[in-house]
C-alpha positions in Angstrom: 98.8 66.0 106.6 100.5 64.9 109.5 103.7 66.8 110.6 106.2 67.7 113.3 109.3 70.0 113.0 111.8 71.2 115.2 114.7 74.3 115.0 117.7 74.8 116.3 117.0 76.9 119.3 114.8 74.0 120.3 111.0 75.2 118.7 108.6 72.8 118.4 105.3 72.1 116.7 102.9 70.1 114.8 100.3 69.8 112.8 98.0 66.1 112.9 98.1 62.9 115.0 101.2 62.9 117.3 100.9 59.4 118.3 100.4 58.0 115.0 103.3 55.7 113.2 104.2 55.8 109.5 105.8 53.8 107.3 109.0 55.7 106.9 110.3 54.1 103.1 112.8 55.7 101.8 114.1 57.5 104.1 115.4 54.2 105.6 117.8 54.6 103.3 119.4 57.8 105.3 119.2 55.7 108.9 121.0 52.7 106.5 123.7 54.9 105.3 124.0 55.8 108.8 124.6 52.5 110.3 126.9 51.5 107.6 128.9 54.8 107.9 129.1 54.0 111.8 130.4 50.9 110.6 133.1 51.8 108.9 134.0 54.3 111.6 134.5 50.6 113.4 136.8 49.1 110.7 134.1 47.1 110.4 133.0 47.7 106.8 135.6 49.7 104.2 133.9 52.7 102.2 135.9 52.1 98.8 136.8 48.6 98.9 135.2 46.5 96.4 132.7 44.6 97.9 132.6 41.1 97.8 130.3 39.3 94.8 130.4 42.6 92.9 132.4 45.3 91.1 131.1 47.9 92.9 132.2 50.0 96.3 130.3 50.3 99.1 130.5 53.8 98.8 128.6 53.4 95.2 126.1 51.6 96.4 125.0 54.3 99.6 125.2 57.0 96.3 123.4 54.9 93.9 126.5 55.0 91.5 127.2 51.3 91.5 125.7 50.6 88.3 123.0 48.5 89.4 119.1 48.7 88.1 116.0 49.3 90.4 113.4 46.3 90.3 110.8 49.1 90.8 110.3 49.9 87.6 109.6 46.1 86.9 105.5 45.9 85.6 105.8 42.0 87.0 106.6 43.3 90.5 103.8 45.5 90.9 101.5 43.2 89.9 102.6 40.3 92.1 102.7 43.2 95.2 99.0 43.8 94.2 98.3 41.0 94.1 99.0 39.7 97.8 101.9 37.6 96.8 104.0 36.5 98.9 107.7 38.1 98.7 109.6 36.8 96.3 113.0 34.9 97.3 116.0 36.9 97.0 117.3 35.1 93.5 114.1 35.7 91.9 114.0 39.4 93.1 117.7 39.7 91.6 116.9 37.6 88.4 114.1 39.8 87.5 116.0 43.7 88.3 118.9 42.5 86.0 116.7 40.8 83.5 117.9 43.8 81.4 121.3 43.5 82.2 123.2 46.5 84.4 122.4 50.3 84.5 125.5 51.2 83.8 129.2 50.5 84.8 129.7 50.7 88.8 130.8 54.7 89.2 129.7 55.8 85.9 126.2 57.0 86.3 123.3 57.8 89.0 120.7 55.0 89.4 118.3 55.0 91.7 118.7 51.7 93.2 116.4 49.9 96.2 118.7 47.0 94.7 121.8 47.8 95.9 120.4 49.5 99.4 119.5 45.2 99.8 122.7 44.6 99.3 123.9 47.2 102.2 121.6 45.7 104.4 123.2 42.1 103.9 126.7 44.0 104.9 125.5 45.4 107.8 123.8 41.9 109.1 126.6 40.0 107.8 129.2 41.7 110.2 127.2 42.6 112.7 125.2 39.5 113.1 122.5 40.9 113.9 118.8 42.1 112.1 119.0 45.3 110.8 116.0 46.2 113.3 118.1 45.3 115.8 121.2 47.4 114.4 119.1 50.4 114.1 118.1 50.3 118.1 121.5 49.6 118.8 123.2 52.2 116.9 120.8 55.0 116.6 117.1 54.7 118.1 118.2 53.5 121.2 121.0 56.2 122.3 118.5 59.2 120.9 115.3 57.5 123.3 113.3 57.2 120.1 111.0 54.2 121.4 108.4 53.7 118.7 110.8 53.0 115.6 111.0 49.7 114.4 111.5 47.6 111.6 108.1 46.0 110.1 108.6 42.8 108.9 105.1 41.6 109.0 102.0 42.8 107.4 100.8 42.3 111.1 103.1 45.0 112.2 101.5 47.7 109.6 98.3 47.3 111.3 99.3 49.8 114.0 100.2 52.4 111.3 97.8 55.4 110.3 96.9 54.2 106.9 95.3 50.8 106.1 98.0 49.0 104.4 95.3 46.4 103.5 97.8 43.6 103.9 100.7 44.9 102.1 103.7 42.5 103.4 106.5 45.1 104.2 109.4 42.5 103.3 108.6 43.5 99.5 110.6 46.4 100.9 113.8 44.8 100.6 115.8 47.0 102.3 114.1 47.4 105.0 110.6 49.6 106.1 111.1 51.1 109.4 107.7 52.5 110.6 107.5 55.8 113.2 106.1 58.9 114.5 106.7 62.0 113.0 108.4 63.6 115.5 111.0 60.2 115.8 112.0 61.1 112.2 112.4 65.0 112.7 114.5 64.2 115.9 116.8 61.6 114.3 117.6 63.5 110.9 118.3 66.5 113.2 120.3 64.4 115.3 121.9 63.2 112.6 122.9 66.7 110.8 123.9 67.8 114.3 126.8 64.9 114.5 124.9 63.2 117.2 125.3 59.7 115.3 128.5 60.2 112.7 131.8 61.9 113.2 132.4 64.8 111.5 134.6 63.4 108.7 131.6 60.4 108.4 128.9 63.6 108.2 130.8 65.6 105.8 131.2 62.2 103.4 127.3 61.6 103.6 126.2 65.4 102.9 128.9 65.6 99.9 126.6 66.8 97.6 126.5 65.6 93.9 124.4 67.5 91.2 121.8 65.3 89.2 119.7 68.3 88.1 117.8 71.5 88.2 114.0 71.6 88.4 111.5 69.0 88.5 107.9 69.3 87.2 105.6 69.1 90.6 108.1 69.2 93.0 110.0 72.3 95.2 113.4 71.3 93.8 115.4 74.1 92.0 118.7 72.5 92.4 118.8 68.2 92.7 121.6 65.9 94.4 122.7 63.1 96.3 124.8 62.3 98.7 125.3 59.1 101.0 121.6 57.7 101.8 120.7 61.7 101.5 118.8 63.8 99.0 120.8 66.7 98.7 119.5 70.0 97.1 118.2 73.4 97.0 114.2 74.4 97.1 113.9 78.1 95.9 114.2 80.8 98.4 114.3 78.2 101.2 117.7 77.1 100.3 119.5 74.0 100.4 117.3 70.7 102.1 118.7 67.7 103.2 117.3 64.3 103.7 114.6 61.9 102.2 111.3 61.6 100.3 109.7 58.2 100.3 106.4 56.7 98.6 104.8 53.8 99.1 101.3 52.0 98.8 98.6 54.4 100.1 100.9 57.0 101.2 103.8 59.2 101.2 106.8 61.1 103.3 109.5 64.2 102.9 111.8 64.3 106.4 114.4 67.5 105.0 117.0 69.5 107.6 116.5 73.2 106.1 120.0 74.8 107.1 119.6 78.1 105.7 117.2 79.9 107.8 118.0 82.3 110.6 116.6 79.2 113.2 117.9 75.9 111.1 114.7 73.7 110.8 114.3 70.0 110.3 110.8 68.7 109.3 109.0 65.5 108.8 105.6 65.1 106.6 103.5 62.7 105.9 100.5 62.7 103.2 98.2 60.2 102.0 98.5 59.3 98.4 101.3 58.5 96.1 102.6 62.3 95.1 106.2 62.5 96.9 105.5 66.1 96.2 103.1 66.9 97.9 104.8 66.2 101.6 108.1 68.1 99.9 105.9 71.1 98.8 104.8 70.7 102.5 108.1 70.5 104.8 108.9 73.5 102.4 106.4 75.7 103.6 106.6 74.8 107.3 110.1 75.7 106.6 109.5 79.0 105.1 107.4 79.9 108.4 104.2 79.8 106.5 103.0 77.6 109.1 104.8 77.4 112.6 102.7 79.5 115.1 
């Protein structure tokens, strides 16, 4: 395990390789919902305006409420990812997530949708003009001095991560893989909870917690929600957790802000393998004390 953590009387520590960089998956998805909420902050983007080319919000899409299917589930895109395909084109990518049609109508039900994060991505480019790499230093690694982040777009740029990715092209990611340290993605989700990035009114939209569930077999959740680009819940005795898991080829993340404890804690893990709970079962420990000397 690899792992750094930081509290809110400014403790530090960690646990494996400092230096090394990590894919980040999903939780991308928390520094997207970030940019976009800092866009609409601008008047740049609107939350509950119905976005153009669909009947959903934009505010459905960062909760995963705007009805629209994942293509992960898709058998056909697994095999052409192991395959060492190239990425599919966007229209392909679309034509085989809605093969089966829609999840469900846009504010009607949770699905959890890499889909529709694609389709923030394409608002924040298309208004800012710019990459979403590019965004993401702009807006958020830049200002917090977090040098190391950035957005692999190249199975090139995996080479310098800590796992061989054996050629895995990141842009099947279509959203977006940003790859970091550790410590980068325990100092921006605490930056972030800390309303270094959002103003307060943005922070309290993103954290708004809606209920999906109680426990889940083989993972530290009592209590499961979602927010805005945030996973949202309670883990037993440690209390409420907010921030991301993510799973990908070869390995797997949890980056949670624990608010509950006497010193608030925010910690990043990062595990080989595929089990998203083993790095949650993880950051829950280090955030019960088991392991911070």
């Amino acid at each position: 395990m690899h792992a750094h953590w930081i509290t809110a009387s400014g403790r530090e520590g960690a646990e494996g390789d400092a230096e090394a960089l990590f894919p980040w998956w999903s939780f991308g998805k928390t520094v997207i919902a970030a940019c976009a909420l800092r866009l609409v902050e601008d008047g740049r983007l609107a939350l509950d305006a119905r976005c153009e080319g669909g009947d959903w919000t934009l505010r459905q899409l960062l909760a995963h409420r705007a009805g629209l299917p994942d293509y992960g589930p898709f058998k056909a895109y697994h095999d052409a990812v192991a395959a060492g395909e190239a990425p599919w084109p966007r229209q392909k990518l679309w034509e085989v997530a809605l093969s089966k049609g829609m999840f469900a109508k846009p504010g009607q039900d949770f699905c959890y949708s890499n889909l529709g994060y694609m389709l923030i991505r394409e608002q924040i480019e298309a208004v800012t003009g710019m990459g979403l790499g590019a965004v993401v230093k702009d807006m958020i690694t830049g200002p917090l001095g977090l040098e190391q982040v950035s957005l692999a777009e190249t199975p090139e740029a995996f080479a310098a991560t800590h796992w061989e990715m054996h050629g895995y092209d990141p842009r099947w990611v279509y959203h977006g893989c940003l790859i970091g340290t550790a410590r980068e993605a325990a100092v921006l989700l605490q930056a972030l909870v800390a309303g270094k990035i959002l103003s307060r009114p943005s922070l309290d939209a993103m954290l708004e917690r809606r209920v999906l569930g109680g426990a889940l077999e083989g993972r530290p959740w009592t209590v499961c929600g979602y927010g805005l680009g945030v996973m949202t819940g309670e883990v037993g005795a440690v209390g409420r957790a907010i921030g991301h898991s993510g799973a990908g080829p070869f390995c797997v993340n949890a980056v949670y802000h624990f608010p509950d404890g006497a010193d608030p804690i925010t910690v990043a893990c990062f595990n080989a393998g595929r089990d998203e709970g083993m790095s949650e079962f993880a950051a829950t420990r280090i955030a019960g004390g088991q392991s911070i000397s």
